[in-house]
VMD Tcl script that draws the C-alpha trace (Angstrom):
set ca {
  {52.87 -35.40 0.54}
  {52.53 -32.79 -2.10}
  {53.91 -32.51 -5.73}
  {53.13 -29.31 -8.20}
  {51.92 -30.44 -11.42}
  {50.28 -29.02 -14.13}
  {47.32 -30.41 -15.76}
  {47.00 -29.45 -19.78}
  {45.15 -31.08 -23.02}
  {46.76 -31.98 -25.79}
  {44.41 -32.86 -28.74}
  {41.99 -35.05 -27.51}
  {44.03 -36.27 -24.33}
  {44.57 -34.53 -20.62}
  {47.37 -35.23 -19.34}
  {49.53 -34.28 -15.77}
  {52.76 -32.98 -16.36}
  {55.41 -33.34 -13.14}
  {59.29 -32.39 -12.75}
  {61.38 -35.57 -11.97}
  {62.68 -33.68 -9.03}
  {59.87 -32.98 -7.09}
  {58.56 -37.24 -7.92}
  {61.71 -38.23 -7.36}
  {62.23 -36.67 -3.76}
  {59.37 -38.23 -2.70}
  {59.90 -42.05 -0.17}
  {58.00 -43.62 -2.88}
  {58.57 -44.58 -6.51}
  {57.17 -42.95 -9.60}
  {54.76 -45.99 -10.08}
  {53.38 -45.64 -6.21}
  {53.28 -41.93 -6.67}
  {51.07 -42.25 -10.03}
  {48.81 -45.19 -8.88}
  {47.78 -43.54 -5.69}
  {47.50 -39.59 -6.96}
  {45.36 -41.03 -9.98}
  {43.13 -43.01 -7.94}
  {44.17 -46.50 -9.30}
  {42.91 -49.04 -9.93}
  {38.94 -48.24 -9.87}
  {37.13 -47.79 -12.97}
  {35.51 -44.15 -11.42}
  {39.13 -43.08 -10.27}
  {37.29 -41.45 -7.83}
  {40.05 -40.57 -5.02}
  {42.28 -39.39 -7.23}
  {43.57 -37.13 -10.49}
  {42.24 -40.00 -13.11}
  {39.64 -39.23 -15.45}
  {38.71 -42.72 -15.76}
  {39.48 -43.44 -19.69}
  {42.51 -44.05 -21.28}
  {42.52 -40.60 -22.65}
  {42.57 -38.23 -19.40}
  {44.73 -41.24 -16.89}
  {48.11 -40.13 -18.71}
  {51.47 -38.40 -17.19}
  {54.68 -36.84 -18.17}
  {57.62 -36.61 -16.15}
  {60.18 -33.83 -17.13}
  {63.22 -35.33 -16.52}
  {66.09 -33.21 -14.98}
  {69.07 -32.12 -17.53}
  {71.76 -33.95 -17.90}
  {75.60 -33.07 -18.33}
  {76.07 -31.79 -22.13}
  {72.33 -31.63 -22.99}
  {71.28 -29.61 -25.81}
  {69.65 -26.34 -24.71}
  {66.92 -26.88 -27.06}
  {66.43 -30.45 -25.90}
  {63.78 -31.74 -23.26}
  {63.75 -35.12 -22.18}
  {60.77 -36.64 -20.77}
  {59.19 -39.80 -19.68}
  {55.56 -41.10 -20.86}
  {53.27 -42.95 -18.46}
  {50.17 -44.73 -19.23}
  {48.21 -44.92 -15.83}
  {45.63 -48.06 -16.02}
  {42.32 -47.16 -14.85}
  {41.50 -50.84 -13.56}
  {44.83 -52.10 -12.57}
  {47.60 -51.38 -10.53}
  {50.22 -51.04 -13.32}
  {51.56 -48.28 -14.67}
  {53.38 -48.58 -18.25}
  {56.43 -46.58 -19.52}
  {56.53 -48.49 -22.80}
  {54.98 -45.99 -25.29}
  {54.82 -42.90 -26.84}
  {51.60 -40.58 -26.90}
  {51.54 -37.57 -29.28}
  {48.97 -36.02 -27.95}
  {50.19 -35.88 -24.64}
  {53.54 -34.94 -26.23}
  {51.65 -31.83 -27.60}
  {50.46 -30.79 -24.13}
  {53.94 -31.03 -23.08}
  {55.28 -28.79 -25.71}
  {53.18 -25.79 -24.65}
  {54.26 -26.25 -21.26}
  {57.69 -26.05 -22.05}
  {57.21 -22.68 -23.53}
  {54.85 -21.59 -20.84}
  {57.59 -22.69 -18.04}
  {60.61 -21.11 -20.53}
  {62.07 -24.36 -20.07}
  {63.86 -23.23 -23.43}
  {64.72 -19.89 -24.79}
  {61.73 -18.40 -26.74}
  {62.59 -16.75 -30.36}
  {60.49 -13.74 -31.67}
  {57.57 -15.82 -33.78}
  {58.16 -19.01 -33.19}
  {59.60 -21.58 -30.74}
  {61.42 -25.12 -32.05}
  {63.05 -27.57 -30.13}
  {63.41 -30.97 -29.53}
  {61.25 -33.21 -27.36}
  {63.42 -37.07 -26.07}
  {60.90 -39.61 -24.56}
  {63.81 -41.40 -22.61}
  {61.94 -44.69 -22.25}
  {61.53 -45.37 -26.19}
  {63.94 -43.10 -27.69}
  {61.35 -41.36 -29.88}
  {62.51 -37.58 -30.43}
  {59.59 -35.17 -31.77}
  {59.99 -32.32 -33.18}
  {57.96 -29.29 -31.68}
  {57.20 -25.92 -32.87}
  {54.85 -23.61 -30.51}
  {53.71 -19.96 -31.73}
  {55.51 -17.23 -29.26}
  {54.80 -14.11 -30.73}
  {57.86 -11.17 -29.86}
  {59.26 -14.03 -27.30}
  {55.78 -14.42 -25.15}
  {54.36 -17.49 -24.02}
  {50.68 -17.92 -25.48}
  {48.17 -18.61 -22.85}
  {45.19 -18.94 -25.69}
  {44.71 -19.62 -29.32}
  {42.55 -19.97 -31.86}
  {43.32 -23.75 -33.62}
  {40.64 -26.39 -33.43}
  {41.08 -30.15 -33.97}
  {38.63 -32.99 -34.50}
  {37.19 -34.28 -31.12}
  {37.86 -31.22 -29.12}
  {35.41 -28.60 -29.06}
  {37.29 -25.25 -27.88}
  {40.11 -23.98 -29.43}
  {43.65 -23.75 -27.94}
  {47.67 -23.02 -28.66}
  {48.52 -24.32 -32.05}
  {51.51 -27.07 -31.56}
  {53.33 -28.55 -34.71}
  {54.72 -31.93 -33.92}
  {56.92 -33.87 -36.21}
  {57.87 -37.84 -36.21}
  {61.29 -38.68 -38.00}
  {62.05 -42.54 -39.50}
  {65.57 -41.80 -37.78}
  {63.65 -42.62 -34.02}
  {59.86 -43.12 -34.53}
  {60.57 -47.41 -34.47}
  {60.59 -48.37 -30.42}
  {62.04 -51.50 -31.40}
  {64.50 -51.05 -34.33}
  {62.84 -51.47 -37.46}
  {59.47 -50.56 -39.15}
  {58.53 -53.89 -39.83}
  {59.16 -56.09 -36.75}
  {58.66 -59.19 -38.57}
  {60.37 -58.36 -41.97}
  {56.91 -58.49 -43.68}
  {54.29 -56.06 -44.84}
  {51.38 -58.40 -44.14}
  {51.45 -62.15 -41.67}
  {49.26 -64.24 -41.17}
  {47.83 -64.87 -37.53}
  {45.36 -66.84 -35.84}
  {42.95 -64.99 -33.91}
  {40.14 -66.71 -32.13}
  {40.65 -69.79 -34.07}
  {40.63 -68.10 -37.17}
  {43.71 -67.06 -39.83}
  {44.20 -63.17 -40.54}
  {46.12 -60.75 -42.25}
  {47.67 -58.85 -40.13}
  {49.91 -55.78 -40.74}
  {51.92 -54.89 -37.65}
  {54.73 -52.03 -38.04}
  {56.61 -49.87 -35.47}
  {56.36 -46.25 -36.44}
  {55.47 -43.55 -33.40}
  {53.94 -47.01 -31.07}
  {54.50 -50.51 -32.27}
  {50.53 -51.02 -33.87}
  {48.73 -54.20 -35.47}
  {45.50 -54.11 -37.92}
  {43.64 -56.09 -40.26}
  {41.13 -54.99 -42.89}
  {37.99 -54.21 -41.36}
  {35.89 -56.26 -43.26}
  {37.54 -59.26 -42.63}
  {35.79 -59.09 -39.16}
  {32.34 -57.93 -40.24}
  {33.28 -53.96 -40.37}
  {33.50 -51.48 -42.32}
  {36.29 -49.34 -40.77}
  {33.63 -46.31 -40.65}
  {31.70 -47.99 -37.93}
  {30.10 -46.07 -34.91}
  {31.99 -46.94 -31.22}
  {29.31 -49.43 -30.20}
  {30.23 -51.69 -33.11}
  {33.72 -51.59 -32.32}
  {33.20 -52.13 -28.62}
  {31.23 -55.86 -29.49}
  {34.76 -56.85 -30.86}
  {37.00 -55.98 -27.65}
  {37.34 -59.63 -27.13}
  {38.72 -59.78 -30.65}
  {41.05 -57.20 -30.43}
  {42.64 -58.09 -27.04}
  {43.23 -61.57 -28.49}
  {44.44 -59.46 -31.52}
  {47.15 -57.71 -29.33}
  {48.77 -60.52 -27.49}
  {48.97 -62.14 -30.79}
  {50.55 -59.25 -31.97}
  {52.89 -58.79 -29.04}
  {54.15 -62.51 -29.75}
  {54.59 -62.20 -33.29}
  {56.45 -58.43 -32.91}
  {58.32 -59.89 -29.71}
  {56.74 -57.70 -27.18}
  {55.44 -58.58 -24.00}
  {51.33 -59.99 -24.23}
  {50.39 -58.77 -21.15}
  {50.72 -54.96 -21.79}
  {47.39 -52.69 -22.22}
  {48.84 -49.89 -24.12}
  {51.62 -51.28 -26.94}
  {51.10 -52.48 -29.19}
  {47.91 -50.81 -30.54}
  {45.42 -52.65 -32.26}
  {42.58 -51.54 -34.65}
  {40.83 -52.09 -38.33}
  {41.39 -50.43 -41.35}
  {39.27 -49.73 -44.19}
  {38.83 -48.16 -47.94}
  {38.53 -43.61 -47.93}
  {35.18 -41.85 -47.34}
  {34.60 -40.38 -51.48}
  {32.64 -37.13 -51.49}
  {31.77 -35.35 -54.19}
  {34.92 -33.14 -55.23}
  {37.05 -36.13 -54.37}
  {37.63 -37.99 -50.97}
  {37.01 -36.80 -47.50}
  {39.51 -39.21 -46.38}
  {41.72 -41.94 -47.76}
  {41.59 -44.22 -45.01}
  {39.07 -45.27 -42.44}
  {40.21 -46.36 -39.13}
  {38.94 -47.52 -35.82}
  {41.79 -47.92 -33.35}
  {41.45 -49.29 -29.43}
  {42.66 -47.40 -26.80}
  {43.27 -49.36 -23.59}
  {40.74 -51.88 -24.25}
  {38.49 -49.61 -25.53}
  {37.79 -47.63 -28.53}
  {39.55 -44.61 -28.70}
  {37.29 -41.43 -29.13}
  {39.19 -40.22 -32.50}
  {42.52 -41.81 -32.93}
  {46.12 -42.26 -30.61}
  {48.39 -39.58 -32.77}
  {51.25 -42.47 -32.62}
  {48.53 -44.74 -34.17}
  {48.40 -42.12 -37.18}
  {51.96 -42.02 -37.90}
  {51.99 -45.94 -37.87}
  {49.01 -45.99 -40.18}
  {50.97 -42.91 -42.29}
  {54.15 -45.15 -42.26}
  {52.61 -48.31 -43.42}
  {50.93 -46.40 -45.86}
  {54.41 -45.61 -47.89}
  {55.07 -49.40 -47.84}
  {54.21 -51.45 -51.00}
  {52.44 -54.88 -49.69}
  {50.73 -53.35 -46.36}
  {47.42 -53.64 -45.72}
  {46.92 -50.18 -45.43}
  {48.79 -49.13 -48.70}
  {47.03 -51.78 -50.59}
  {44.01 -49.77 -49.33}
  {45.23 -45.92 -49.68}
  {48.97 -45.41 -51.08}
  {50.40 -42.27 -49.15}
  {50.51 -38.88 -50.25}
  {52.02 -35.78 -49.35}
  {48.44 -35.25 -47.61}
  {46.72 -37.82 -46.10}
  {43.47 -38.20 -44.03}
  {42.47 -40.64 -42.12}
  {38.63 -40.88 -40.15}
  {37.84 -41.49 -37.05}
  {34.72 -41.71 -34.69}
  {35.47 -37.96 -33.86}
  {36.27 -37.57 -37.83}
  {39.13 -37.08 -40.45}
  {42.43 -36.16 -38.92}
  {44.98 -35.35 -41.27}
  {48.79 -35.71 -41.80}
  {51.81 -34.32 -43.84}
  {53.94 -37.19 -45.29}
  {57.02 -36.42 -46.82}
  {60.54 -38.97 -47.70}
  {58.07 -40.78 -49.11}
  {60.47 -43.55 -51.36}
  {63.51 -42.72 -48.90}
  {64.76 -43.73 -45.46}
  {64.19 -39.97 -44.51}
  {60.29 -40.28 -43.99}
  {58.61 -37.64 -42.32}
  {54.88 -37.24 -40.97}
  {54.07 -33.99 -39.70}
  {50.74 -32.72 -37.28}
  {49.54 -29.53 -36.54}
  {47.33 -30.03 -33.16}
  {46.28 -27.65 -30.09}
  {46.61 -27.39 -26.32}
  {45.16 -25.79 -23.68}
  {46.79 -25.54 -19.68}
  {43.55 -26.25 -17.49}
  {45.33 -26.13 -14.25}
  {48.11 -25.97 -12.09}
  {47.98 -27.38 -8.92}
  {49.44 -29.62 -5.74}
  {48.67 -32.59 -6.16}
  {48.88 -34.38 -2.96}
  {49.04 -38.10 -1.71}
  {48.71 -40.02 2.05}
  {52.16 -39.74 3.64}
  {51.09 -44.19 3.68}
  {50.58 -44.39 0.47}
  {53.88 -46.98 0.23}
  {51.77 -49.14 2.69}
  {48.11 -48.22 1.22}
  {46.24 -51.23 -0.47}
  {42.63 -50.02 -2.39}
  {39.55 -51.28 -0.10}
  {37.82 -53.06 -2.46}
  {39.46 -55.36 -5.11}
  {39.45 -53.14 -8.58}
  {37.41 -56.11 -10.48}
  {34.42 -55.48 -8.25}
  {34.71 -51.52 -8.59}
  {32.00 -50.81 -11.46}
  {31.40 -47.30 -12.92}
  {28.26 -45.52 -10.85}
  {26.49 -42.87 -13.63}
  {27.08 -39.56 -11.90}
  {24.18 -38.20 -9.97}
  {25.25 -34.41 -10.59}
}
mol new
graphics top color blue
foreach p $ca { graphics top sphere $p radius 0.5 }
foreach p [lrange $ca 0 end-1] q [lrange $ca 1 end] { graphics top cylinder $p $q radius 0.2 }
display resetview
């Protein structure tokens, strides 16, 4: 069984992009299809499309247009593929795969292109979230290169303006699940405060140096506190009302006080955010907007820490990535990304015909990363 797809990055994420129609004529479901063309669950992903992190084992399914929808309007469907277990989760958003999927709706026309530049609206139909999109299309062309660069990326590609609006960015209703800017929760036996808020992806953190950090710390001192932070999230998920047994929502990380330089600060915030049960290499774009959000409320963590601003930057392990915030004082709140893509590929990607019927040989706890011999 084969399926054309289209394989593109979008900031610091790869993702496979699919029509609903071609998944959807297939004798299996979308989770089947996913699990087995990815090559989950083994930590290599090594018979299938996966690139083994959280960051490249991502996929978008166009959906197919419905009765009385908006020309300029594509609806789509987010899936997190887990490396290491056979589960595949439609419950969050992911800007930078939403970024990919904005240059290849211009590069497949999938809406008209104007003479400079091309806006429409982007639906993920599983959370509601609509983005915003504008993609360069100089005299009504398609660009298949550009010239933007982004932190943790380091080629160029197709400059792609994304924009998150208060109207749809909370998943669950309201920007702070719980009512309050900061709770209290008890993480491995001991009390925290925690800010959790539901702004692009439902996200939890507490100040990094209430756990030791600094919130500018390198990946390897993150990765000693995984145990922390997955007792973190299914904290989290209780408190917020979520399910505790989900990898990808709600997102988890620390928070910290700006890097100063010396004609004023390189960034206002630090943060180190996890990605899958791992540190992500620079930081989810729907954990930005939640850190941006919580940054206009009075009483977070984060705004006790750095107040927002019409600009604000925030570092990461790959370094600062920054924002437009604007609303700021209003229910009209705004934050605004400029980021790049790049197609890679576009392919078949193909699947047994027993895939329905196909378990993996060996059990995916017992499947351990082998270092690449070429």
């Amino acid at each position: 069984m084969a399926v054309p797809a289209s394989w593109v990055r979008g900031g610091t994420s790869k993702c496979w992009i699919f029509q609903a129609e071609d998944i959807d004529a297939l004798p299996v479901s979308r989770d089947e299809f996913l699990l087995r063309a990815f090559g989950s669950p083994d930590l290599r992903q090594i018979d299938g499309i996966g690139g083994a992190t959280s960051t490249t084992s991502k996929a978008i399914v166009v959906e197919s247009r419905r009765p009385g929808q908006s020309p300029d309007e594509i609806v789509y469907s987010f899936a997190q593929v887990s490396v290491d277990h056979p589960k595949v989760e439609w419950v969050s958003n992911c800007g930078n795969c939403a970024t990919a999927l904005a240059l290849y709706v211009v590069q497949h026309r999938l809406v008209g292109l104007s003479e400079d530049a091309t806006a429409f609206q982007m639906l993920n139909r599983p959370t509601g979230l609509v983005l915003q999109a504008t993609v360069p299309t100089p005299d009504g062309q398609a660009p298949s290169q550009g010239d933007q660069l982004v932190r943790g990326v380091p080629f160029p590609g197709v400059p792609v303006d994304l924009g998150f609006t208060e109207a749809t960015w909370s998943t669950h209703g309201a920007l702070l699940p719980t009512g309050h800017p900061v709770d209290t929760l008890t993480v491995d036996g001991a009390e925290l405060a925690v800010t959790m808020v539901d702004a692009g992806a439902p996200v939890a953190v507490v100040r990094a140096d209430a756990i030791g950090l600094t919130g500018a710390d390198d990946a390897a001192a993150v990765a000693e506190r995984m145990p922390f932070f997955a007792e973190l999230r299914r904290q989290a998920a209780r408190a917020m009302g979520l399910p505790d047994d989900d990898q990808s929502v709600p997102k988890v990380g620390i928070v910290g006080p700006g890097t100063p330089g010396p004609a004023g600060p390189v960034t206002e915030l630090n943060a180190r955010m996890i990605s899958m049960s791992a540190p992500h290499p620079a930081i989810g774009l729907t954990s930005a907007v939640a850190l941006a959000a919580a940054a206009t409320v009075p009483g977070t963590l984060v705004h006790d820490l750095a107040p927002a601003g019409a600009s604000y930057r925030i570092g990461t392990l790959s370094g600062p990535i920054s924002l437009v915030v604007s609303g700021i004082g209003t229910d009209h709140r705004v934050v605004e990304f400029r980021r790049n893509s790049r197609r890679i590929v576009d392919a078949l990607v193909y699947i047994p015909a027993d895939t329905v019927e196909t378990e993996p040989a060996v059990p995916s706890a017992v499947v351990s990363p082998v270092p690449s011999s070429a």
